[in-house]
C-alpha positions as CSV (number, residue, x, y, z in Angstrom):
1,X,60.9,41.1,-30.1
2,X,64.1,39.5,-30.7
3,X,65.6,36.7,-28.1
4,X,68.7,35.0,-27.8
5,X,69.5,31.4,-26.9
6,X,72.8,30.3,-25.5
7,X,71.4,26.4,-24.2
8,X,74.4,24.0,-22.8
9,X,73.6,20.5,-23.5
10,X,73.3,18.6,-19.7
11,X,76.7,16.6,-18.4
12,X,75.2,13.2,-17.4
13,X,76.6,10.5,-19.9
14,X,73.7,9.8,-22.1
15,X,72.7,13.6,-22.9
16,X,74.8,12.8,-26.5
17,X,72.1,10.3,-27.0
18,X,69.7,12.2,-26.3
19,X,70.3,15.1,-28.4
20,X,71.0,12.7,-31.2
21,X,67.7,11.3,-30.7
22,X,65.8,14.6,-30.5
23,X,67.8,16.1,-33.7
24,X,65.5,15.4,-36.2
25,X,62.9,16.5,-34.4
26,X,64.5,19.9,-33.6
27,X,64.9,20.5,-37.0
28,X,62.2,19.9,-38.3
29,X,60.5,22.3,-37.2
30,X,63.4,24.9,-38.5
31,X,61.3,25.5,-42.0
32,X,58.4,26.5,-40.2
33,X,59.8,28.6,-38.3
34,X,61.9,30.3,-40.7
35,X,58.8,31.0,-42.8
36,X,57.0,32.9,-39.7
37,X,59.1,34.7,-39.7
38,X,60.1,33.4,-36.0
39,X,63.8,31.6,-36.8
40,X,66.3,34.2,-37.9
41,X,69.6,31.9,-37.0
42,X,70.8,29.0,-35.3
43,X,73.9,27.0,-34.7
44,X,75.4,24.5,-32.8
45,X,78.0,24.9,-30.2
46,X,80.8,22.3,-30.8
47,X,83.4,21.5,-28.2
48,X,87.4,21.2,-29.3
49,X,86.8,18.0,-30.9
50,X,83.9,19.2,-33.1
51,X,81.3,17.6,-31.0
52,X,77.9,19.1,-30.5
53,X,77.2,20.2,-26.6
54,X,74.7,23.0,-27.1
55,X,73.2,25.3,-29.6
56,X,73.3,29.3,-30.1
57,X,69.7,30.5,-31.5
58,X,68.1,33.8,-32.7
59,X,64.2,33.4,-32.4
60,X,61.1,36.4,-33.0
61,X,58.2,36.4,-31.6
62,X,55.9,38.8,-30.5
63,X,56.3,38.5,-26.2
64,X,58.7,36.9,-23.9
65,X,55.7,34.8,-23.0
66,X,55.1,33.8,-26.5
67,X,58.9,32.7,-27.0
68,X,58.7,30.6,-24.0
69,X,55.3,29.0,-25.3
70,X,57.5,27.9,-28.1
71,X,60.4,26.8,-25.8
72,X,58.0,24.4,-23.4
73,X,57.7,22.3,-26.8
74,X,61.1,22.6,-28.6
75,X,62.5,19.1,-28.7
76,X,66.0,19.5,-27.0
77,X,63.8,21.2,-23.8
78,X,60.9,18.0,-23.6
79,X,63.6,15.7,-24.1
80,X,66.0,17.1,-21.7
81,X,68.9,17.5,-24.1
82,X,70.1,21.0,-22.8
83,X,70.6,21.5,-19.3
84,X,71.4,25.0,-19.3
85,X,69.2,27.6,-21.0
86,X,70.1,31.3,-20.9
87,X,67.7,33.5,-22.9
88,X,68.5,37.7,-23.5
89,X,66.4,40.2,-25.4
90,X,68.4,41.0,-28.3
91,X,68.5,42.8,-31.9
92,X,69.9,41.4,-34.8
93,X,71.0,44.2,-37.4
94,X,69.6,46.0,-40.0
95,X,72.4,44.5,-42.4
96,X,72.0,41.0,-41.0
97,X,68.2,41.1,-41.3
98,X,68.5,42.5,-45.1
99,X,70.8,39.6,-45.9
100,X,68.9,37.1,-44.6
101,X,65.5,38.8,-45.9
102,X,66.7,38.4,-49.3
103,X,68.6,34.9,-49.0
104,X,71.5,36.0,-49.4
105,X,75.2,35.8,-47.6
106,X,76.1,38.7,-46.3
107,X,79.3,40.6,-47.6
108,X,80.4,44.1,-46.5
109,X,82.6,44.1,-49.6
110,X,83.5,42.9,-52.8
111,X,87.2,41.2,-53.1
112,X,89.6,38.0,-53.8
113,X,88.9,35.4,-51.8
């Protein structure tokens, strides 16, 4: 089962530090992940200036209550770097899915540019 992750960083004035501090930890545990099988995409939100104040994921995993086994110990959640988590069922598409299955960027055609 596929989930999606819309997560707001919290407002208070040191949640910047805080997701800086937990960064590296949040990351590393992307190759993991994406070799379960578990991490089909992530990003970070970014405000008008570029800066980071949340993140955008696509996670699989077998139950809602296994996703949210993984959530109590993602980084950003024990260290209280996002203050506002919204999580949705989801299904990425077959053509995605292929594309990233392979390794490869996705194109829907051939042309300049």
């Amino acid at each position: 089962m596929q989930f999606l992750l819309i997560a707001y960083d919290a407002k208070d004035e040191h949640a910047p530090q805080r997701r800086l501090a937990a960064r590296e930890r949040h990351l590393a545990q992307g190759p993991a992940l994406i070799a379960e099988g578990k991490a089909l995409f992530g990003t970070a939100i970014l405000d008008d200036e570029g800066r980071m104040i949340g993140s955008m994921l696509v996670r699989e995993f077998p139950t809602r209550t296994d996703f949210d086994a993984w959530l109590e110990t993602e980084p950003y959640v024990t260290d209280g770097v996002w203050g506002d988590i919204q999580v949705q069922p989801c299904q990425a598409g077959p053509l995605f899915l292929e594309a990233l299955g392979r390794g490869l960027p996705l194109r829907l055609a051939d042309g300049p540019g």
